[in-house]
Structures are given as structure tokens and as C-alpha cells.
N, C-alpha and C positions, 0 to 999 in steps of 0.2 A: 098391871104390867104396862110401863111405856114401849111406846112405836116410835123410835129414833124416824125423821123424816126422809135421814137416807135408806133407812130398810125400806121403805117402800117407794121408792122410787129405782129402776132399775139404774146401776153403775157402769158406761163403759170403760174399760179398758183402759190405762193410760196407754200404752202401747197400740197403735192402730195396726191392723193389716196392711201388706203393700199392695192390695189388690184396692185396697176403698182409694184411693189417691188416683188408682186408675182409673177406679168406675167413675170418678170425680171427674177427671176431665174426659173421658169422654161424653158424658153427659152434658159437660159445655161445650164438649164439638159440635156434639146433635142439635143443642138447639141452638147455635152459631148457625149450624148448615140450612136448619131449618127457617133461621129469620133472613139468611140471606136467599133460601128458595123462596120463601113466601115476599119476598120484597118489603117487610119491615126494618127496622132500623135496629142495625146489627147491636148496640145495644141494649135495646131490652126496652128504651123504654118508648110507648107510644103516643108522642107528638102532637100531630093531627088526628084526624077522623076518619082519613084516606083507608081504602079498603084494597085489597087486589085490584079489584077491578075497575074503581070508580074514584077519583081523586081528592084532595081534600076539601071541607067548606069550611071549618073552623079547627081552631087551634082548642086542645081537648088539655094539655098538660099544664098544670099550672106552679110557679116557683120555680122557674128553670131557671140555672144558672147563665146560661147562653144564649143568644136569641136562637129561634128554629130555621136551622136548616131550610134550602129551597128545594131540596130532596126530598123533605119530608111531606111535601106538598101533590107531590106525582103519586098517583094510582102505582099500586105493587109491581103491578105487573111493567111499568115502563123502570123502575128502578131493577127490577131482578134484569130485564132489557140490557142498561147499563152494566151491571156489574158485571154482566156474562162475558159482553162483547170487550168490556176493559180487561179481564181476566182471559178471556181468547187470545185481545192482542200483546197482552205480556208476555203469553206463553209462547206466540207465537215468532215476537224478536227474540225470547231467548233462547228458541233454538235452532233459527237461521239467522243470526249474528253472529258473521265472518270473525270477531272477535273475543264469542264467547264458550268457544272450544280452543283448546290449544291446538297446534296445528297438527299435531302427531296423535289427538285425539285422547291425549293422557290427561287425567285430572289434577289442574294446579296443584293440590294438595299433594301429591305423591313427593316423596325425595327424590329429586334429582340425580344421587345418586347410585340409588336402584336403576338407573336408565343412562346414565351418562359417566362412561369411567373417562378420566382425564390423568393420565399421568403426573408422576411429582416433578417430572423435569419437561414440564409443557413449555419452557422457552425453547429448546432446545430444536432444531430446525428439520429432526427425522424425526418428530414424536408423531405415536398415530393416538386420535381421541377415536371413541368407540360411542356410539348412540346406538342404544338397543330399541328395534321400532315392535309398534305394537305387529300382531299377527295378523287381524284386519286389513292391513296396509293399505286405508281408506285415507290418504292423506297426498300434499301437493308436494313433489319432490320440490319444485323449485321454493315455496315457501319456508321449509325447515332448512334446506340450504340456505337459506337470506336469513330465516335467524341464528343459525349456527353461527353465521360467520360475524352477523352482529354482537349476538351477547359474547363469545368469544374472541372481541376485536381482532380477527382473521383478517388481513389482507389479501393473503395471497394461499390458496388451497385448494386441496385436489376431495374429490366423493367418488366415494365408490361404496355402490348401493349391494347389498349382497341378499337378496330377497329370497331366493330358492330358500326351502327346509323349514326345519321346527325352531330356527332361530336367525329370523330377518334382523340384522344392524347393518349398519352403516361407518365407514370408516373414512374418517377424515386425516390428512397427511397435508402438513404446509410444505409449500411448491417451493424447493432450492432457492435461493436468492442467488441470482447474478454475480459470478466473484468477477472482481475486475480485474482489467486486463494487466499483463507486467508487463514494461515494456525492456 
């Protein structure tokens, strides 16, 4: 009796689980997180002969395509250093920079409008536009008036802010124009 060589070898599945795909990466997170804790070279591969704690004396990898990094050269412990405080300071502009929240605190992505009703006869010089504000109302009046009246080339217009209740908007109304005089 022959033993075909695929009998014994076990066959997976042509169809995989959707859970292997996850365990997949996140085991490259882990050990993403883990070479950026340990201050190796995120990577994978290693370089020099530099330790955590003690820095490089010789170049250990050979057949690289690239010359070696000057990174690669610093003890772990002064690149995890780096990366902490680069990764501090990004986090840190991106969430006190004046221009990366919008001013009403709503996320770009959102439709406009779900939040902004505009009339179809907005030339028309008694149109009221409607901006529904958030409930927070963590935000600079005078800034979203100065955009309002920018992206809506507004010259001339009245706010009236209605904050009380379970539904803060704001209503804009363009200011009469001047009719001239008859003589």
C-alpha cells in the first residue's frame, strides 16, 4: 500500500480564518512596539553590536544594501530617548495647534451639511443661513464669525448666537444694503 506524500503531511485550508489575519498583525505590532521599546531598529534587522545600554564598536551585519545608519551606532537606551520625545513632540503640536481643530471643534470629515443649512435663494438679501454649533460650546465666537463670513463671501452681516437649550445654532442674516436716495 502506497502513502501518497500529501497524506501525511497535514493540509491547511485553502480558505483561512479572519481571525489569523489578525493575530498576524498584531504580532507585528508587538514586536514593532517591542523593538521600538527596546531601542532596536524598528526593522528587525540588527546592524551593529550596540546593546541597550552600551553603544556600538563594530558593525555586526554584513551584505547590506544601504550604508548603516548613525542611529544605529547609539546604545538603545539613547534611541528609545529619541523616539519618545519625537513622538511627545508630535503629539504634542497636534493637539495645540490653533489650526488643527476646526474652530467649532467638528471634525473635517463631517458634511457640512448636517451642520450648515444654506438656503437655495442665498442671494437674496433677508436669507437667514443656519450653523448648528456643537453642545460643548468650546469654541471662539469671534473666529467662526471671521470664517463664516469668509468662506461665505459675507460683506455685510448680522450673528445672533442662540446658545440656551438642547439645540445651540447660530443665525446669520445679511445687513440691508443702503437704498439710495430719490431725489
Amino acid at each position: 500500500m502506497r502513502t501518497h506524500a500529501a497524506d501525511s503531511v497535514p493540509v491547511e485550508p485553502l480558505m483561512s480564518s479572519p481571525s489569523r489575519g489578525l493575530d498576524e498583525a498584531l504580532d507585528n505590532l508587538t514586536s514593532l512596539a517591542a523593538r521600538f521599546l527596546s531601542g532596536q531598529g524598528l526593522d528587525g534587522i540588527q546592524r551593529t553590536d550596540a546593546t541597550f545600554l552600551r553603544p556600538d564598536r563594530r558593525i555586526v551585519a554584513k551584505n547590506l544594501d544601504a550604508p548603516v545608519r548613525r542611529s544605529s551606532y547609539r546604545a538603545g537606551w539613547h534611541r528609545l530617548t529619541v523616539r519618545t520625545a519625537a513622538a511627545a513632540g508630535s503629539a504634542y503640536a497636534y493637539l495645540t495647534h490653533p489650526d488643527a481643530v476646526d474652530p467649532l471643534g467638528i471634525s473635517e470629515h463631517t458634511d457640512p451639511a448636517s451642520y450648515l443649512h444654506i438656503p437655495t435663494d442665498f442671494s437674496d438679501d433677508d436669507t437667514e443661513i443656519r450653523v448648528d454649533l456643537p453642545l460643548h460650546l468650546k469654541f471662539n465666537r469671534d473666529q467662526v464669525a471671521e470664517l463664516v463670513m469668509q468662506k461665505l463671501a459675507l460683506q455685510n452681516a448680522t450673528f445672533s448666537w442662540h446658545l440656551a437649550g438642547r439645540d445651540p445654532h447660530l443665525i446669520i442674516k445679511k445687513k440691508d444694503r443702503p437704498r439710495p436716495h430719490s431725489a
